[in-house]
C-alpha positions as CSV (number, residue, x, y, z in Angstrom):
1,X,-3.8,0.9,-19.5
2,X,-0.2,2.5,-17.7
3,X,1.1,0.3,-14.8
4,X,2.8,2.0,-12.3
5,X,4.9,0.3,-8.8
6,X,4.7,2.8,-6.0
7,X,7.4,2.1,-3.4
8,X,9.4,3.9,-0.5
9,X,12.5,2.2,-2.6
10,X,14.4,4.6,-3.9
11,X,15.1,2.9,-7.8
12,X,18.8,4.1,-8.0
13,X,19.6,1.6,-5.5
14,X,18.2,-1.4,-7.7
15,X,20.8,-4.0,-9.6
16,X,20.7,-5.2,-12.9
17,X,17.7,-7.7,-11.9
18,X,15.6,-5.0,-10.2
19,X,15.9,-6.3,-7.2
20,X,16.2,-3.7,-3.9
21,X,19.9,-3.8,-2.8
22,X,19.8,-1.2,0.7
23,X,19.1,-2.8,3.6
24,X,15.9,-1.1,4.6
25,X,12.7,-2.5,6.5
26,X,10.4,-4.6,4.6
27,X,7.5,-5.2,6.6
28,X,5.5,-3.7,10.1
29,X,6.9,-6.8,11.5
30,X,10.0,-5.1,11.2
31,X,9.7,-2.7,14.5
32,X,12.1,-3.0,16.7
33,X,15.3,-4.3,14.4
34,X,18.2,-2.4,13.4
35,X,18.7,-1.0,9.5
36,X,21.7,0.7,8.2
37,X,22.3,1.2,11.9
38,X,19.0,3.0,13.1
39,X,16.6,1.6,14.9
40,X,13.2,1.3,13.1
41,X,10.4,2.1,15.5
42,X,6.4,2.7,15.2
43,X,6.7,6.1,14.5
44,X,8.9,5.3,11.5
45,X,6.7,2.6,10.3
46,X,3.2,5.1,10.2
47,X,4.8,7.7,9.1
48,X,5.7,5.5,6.3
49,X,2.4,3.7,6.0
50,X,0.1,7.3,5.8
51,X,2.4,8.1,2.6
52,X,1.2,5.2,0.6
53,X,-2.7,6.0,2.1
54,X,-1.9,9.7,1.2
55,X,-0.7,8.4,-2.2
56,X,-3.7,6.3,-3.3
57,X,-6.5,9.1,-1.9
58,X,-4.3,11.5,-4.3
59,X,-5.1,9.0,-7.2
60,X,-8.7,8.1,-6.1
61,X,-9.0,11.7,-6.2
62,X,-7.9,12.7,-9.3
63,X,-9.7,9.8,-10.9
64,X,-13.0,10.8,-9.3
65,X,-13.1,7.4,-7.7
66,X,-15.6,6.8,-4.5
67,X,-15.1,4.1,-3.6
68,X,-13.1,0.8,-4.7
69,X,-14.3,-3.2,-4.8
70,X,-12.5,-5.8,-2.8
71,X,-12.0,-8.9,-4.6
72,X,-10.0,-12.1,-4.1
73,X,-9.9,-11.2,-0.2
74,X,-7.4,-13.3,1.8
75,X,-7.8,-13.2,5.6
76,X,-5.0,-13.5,8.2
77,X,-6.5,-16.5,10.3
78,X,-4.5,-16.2,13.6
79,X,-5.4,-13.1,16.1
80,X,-2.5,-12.1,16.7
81,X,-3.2,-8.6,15.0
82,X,-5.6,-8.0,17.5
83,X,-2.5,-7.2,20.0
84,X,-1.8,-3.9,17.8
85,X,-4.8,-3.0,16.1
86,X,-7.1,0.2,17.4
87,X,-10.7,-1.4,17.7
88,X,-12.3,0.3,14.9
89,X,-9.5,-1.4,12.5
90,X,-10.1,-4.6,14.0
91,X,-14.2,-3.7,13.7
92,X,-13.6,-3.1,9.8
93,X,-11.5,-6.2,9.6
94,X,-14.7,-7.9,10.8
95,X,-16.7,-6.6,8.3
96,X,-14.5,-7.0,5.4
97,X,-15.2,-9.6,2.7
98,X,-15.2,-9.9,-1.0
99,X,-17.1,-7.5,-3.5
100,X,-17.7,-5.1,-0.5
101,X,-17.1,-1.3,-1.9
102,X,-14.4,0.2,0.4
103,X,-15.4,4.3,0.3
104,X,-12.9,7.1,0.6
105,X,-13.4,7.8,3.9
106,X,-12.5,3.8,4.7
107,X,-10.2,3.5,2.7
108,X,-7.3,4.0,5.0
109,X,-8.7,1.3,7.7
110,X,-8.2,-1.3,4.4
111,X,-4.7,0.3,3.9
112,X,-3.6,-0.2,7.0
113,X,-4.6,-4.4,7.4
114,X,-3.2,-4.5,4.0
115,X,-0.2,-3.0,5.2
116,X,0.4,-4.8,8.4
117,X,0.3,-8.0,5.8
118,X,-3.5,-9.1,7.6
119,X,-5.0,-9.0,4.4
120,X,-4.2,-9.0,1.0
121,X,-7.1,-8.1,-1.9
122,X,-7.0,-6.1,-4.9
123,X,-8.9,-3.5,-5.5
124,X,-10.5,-2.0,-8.0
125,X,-13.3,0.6,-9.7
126,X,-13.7,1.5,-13.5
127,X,-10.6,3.1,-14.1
128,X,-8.4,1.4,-12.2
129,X,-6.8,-1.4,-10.3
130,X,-5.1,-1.3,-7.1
131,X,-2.8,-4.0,-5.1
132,X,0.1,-5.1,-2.9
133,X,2.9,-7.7,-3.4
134,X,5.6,-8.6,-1.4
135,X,7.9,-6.2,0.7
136,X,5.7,-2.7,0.8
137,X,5.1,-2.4,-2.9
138,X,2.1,-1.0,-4.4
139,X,0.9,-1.8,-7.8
140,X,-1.7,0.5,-9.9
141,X,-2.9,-0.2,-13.1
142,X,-4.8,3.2,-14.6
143,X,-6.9,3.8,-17.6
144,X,-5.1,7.7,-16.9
145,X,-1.5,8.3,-16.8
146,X,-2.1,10.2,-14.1
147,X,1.3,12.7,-14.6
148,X,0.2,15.6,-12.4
149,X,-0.5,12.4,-9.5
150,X,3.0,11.2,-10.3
151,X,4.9,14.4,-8.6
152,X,2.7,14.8,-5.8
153,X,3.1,11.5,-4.8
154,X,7.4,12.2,-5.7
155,X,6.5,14.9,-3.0
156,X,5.5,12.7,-0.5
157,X,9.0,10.5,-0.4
158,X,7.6,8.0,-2.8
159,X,8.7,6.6,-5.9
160,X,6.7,6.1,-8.5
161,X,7.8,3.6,-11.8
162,X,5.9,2.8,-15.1
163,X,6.1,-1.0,-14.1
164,X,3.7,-3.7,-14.7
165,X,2.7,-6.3,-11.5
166,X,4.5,-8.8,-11.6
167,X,1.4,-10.9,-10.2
């Protein structure tokens, strides 16, 4: 199995005990404040968010994956979400539960409450297992190595690090 943490943290800015020294957003919830003296708006924040759904429909991909299987779903219980969410996202949301298969073509609704921290699952399919922790990092467990995946996702601003979850 390779293990691999796919982050918008560039690794050269890590200390000794891996942890993230920049200051740089974390989290959606994060619109509006000031980092390293910009301004992180909306725009900045999808932009951001389509690179990890661009990353993980590179690896389905590549794996011939159609779909992947929700498991260990955790809701967000409050509504608030509701406020910024387009109503077919909030429509999936509604639908969601465990052992559903999420296709290719959904895929990116699922992303995106994952993202915006209104879920939290893993995913998963024969060859592989997919997941968030904390702070807008992405964990992927692969029976491939997936090497040629590796630089296209480089190419989309991401970094990509032979490291197991932590979780």
């Amino acid at each position: 199995m390779h293990n691999f943490r796919i982050t918008k943290y560039n690794p050269k800015f890590r200390d000794d005990n891996d942890v993230f020294t920049n200051d740089e957003w974390t989290s959606y919830y994060d619109i509006g404040e000031t980092f390293s003296n910009s301004k992180f708006t909306l725009a900045d924040y999808i932009k951001w968010e389509k690179k990890y759904m661009d990353a993980i429909h590179i690896i389905m991909k590549a794996n011939n994956i159609e779909y992947l299987k929700v498991s260990d779903l955790e809701k967000c219980s409050d509504q608030k979400h509701e406020n910024f969410l387009e109503s077919h996202i909030i429509e999936f949301f509604n639908i969601l539960h465990d052992n559903m298969n999420v296709f290719q073509k959904d895929i990116d609704k699922l992303f995106e409450l994952i993202l915006r921290e209104i879920v939290w699952c893993k995913l998963s399919s024969e060859s592989m297992v997919v997941h968030f922790g904390y702070d807008y990092y992405m964990y992927i467990d692969s029976n491939s190595a997936l090497d040629a995946e590796k630089n296209k996702i480089k190419n989309l601003g991401l970094f990509v690090e032979n490291k197991k979850s932590p979780y």
